[in-house]
C-alpha positions as CSV (number, residue, x, y, z in Angstrom):
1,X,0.0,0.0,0.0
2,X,3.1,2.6,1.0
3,X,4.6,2.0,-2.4
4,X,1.3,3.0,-4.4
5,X,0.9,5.9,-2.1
6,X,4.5,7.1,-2.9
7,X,4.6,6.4,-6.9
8,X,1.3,8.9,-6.9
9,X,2.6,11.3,-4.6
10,X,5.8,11.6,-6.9
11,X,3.6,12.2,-10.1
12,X,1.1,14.6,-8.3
13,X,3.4,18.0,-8.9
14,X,3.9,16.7,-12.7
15,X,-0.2,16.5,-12.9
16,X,-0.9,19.8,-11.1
17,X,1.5,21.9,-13.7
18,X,0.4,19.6,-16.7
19,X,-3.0,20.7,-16.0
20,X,-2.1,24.2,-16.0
21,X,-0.8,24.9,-18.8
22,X,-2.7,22.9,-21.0
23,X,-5.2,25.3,-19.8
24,X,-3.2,28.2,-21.2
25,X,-3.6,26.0,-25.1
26,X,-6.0,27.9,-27.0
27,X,-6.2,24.6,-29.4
28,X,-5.9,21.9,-27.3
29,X,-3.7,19.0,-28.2
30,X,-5.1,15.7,-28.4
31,X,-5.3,13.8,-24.9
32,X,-3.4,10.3,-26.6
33,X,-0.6,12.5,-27.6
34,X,-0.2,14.3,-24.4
35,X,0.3,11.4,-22.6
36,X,2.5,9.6,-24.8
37,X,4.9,12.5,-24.6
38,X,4.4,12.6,-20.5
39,X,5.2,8.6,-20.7
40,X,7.8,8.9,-22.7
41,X,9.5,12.3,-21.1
42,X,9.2,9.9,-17.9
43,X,10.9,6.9,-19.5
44,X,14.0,9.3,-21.1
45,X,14.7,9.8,-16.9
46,X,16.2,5.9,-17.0
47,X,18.9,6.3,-19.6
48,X,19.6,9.7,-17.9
49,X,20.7,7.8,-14.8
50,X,23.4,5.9,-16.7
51,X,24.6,8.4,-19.0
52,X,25.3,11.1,-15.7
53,X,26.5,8.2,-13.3
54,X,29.3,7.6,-16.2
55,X,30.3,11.4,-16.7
56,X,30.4,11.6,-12.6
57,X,32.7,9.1,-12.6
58,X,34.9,10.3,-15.1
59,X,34.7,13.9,-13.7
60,X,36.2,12.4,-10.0
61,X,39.2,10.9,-12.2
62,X,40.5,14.7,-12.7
63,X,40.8,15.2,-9.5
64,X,39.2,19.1,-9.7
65,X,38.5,21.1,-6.5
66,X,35.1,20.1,-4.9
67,X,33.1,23.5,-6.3
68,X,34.5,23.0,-9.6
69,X,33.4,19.5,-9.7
70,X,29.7,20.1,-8.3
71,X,29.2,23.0,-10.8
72,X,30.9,20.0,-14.0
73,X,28.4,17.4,-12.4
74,X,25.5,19.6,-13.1
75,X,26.7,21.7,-16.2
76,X,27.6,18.3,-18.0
77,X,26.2,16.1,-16.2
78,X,22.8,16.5,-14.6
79,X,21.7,19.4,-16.8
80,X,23.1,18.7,-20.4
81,X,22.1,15.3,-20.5
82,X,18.4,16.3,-19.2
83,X,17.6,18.7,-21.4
84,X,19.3,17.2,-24.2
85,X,16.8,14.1,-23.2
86,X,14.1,15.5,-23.4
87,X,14.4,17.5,-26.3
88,X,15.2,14.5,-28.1
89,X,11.8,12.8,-26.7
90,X,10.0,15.6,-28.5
91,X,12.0,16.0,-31.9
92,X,11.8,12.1,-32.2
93,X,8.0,11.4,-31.2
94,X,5.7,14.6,-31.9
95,X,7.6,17.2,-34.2
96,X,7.2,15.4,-37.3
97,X,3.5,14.7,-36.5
98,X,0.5,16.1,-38.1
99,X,-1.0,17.9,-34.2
100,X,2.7,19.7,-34.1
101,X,0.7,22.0,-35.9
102,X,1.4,25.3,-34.6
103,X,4.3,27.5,-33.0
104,X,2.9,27.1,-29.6
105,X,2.7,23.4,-29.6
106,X,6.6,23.4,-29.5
107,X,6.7,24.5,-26.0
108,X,3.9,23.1,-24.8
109,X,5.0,19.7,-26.3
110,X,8.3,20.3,-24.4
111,X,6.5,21.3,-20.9
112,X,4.7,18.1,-20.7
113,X,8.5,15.7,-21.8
114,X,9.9,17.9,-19.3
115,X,6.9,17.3,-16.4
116,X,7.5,13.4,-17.7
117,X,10.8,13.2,-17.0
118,X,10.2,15.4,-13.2
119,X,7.6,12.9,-12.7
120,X,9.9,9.7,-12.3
121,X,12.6,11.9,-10.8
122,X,10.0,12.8,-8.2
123,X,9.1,8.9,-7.8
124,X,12.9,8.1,-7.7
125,X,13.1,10.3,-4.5
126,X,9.6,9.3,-2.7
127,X,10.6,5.5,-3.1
128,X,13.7,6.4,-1.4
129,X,12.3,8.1,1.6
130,X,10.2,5.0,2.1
131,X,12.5,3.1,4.6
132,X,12.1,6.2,7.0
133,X,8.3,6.9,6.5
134,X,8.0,10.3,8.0
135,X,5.0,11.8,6.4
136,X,5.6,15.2,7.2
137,X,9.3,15.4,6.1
138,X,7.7,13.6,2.7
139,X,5.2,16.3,2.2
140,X,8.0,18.7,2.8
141,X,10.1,17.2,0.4
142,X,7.5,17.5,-2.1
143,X,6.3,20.7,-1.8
144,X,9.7,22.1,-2.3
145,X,10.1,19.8,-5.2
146,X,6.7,20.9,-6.8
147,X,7.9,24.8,-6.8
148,X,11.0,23.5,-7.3
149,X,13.0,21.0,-9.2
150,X,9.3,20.3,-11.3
151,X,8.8,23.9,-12.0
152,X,12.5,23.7,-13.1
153,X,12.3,21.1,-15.4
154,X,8.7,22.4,-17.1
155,X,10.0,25.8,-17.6
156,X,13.6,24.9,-18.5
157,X,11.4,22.7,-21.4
158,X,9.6,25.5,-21.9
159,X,12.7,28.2,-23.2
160,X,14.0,24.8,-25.3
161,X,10.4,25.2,-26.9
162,X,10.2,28.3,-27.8
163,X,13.2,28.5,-29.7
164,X,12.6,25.3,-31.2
165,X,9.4,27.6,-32.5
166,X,11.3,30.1,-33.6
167,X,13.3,27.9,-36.1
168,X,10.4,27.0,-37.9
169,X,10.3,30.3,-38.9
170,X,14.0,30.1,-40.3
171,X,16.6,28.7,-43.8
172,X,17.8,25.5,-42.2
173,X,20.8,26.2,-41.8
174,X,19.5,28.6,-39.2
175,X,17.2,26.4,-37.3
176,X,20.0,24.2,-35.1
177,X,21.8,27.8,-33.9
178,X,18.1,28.6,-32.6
179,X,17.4,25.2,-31.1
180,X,21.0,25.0,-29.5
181,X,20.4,28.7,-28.2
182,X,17.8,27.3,-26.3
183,X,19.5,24.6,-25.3
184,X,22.2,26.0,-24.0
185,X,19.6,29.1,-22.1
186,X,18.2,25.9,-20.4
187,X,21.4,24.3,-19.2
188,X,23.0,27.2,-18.2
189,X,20.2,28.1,-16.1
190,X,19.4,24.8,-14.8
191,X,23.0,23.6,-13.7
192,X,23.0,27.4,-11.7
193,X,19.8,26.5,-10.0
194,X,21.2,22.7,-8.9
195,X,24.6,23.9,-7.9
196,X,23.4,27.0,-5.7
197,X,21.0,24.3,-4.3
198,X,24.0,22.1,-3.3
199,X,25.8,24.7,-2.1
200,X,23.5,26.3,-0.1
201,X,23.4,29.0,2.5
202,X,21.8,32.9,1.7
203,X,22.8,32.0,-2.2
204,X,21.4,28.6,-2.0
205,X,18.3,30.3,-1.1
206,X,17.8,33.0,-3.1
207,X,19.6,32.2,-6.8
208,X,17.4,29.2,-7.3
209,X,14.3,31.1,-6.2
210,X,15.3,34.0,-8.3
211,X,15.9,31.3,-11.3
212,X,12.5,30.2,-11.0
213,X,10.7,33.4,-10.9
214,X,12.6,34.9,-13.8
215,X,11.7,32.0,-16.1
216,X,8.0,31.9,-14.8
217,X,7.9,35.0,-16.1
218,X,9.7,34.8,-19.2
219,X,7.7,31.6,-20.1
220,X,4.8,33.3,-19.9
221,X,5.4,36.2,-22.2
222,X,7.2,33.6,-24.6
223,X,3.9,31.5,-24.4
224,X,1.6,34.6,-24.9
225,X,3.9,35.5,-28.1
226,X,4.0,32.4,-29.9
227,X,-0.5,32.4,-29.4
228,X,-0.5,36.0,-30.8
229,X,2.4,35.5,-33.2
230,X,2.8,32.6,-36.1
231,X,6.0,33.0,-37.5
């Protein structure tokens, strides 16, 4: 019964900001396709566990000062890998499909592989609190998670998305300088956020929250601009 309890607790902040934002799509995307990408953004989290646990390990064999080595973890590690994931979960299973129809549907598309991928994150970390089974500290965890690393990953999605919108607009040759700006905005900004996090103390506190806040925003102009404008 605890593990049930747990997996559903882990997707719950994925749901609540899915739900969201498909609220903010003027022309709703089909329901089938949503969740594929959610399932798929979720199952993109496995190879991510590999892929980082080899580029840790061969981080530790250059024998780098401990700050320099958190910030490489998340920069190349962590960050690159996720966003580059995820990304890739969109490009291979919606982007050439006839509902990718619109500009808009770029960064929503990449908001719910993002939320897919938080979502087994999140059940990674409730399954291992399990052993202890401290509800409160659980619900803790997860409320700092939902405003946290979730947010993170939808709106780190999100600034992939929108860039990956504006290509369309572009000669190809243009189109991967767009989608790598993108990529690189959302690294950047997500390696900051989990290395002030590690690091913690009055930075550890207020970068990540001021990370967060600054992409909410910018997300939400971006996603007002693509509904107005069709490039």
């Amino acid at each position: 019964m605890i593990y049930p309890l747990y997996i559903f607790l882990g997707i719950l902040p994925s749901i609540i900001w899915l739900l969201y934002y498909l609220k903010k799509d003027t022309h709703p995307e089909p329901r089938l396709m949503i969740l594929k990408i959610f399932f798929w953004g979720m199952l993109s989290a496995l190879p991510a566990i590999f892929i980082e646990k080899g580029i840790f390990l061969e981080l530790q064999k250059l024998s780098l000062s401990y700050s320099v080595t958190i910030f490489l973890n998340n920069l190349l590690g962590a960050a690159l890998v996720e966003e580059t994931l995820k990304y890739l979960v969109v490009r291979g299973k919606v982007s050439k499909s006839d509902e990718f129809d619109e500009p808009v549907d770029a960064m929503l598309y990449m908001i719910v592989a993002g939320l897919g991928f938080a979502a087994a994150e999140n059940i990674f970390v409730m399954l291992g609190m399990i052993p202890s089974f401290l509800i409160h500290q659980t619900l803790l965890v997860l409320a700092l998670r939902f405003v946290g690393a979730v947010f993170l990953h939808a709106l780190c999605s999100a600034i992939v998305g929108f860039w990956l919108a504006v290509s369309f607009s572009r000669y190809r040759e243009e189109k991967f300088r767009f989608v790598g700006l993108g990529l690189g905005i959302a690294i950047c900004l997500h390696a900051l956020f989990n290395f002030f996090i590690i690091k913690g103390g009055v930075m550890g506190f207020l970068i990540p929250i001021a990370i967060i806040i600054g992409l909410s925003f910018v997300v939400s102009l971006e996603l007002e601009d693509l509904k107005k404008n069709y490039f």
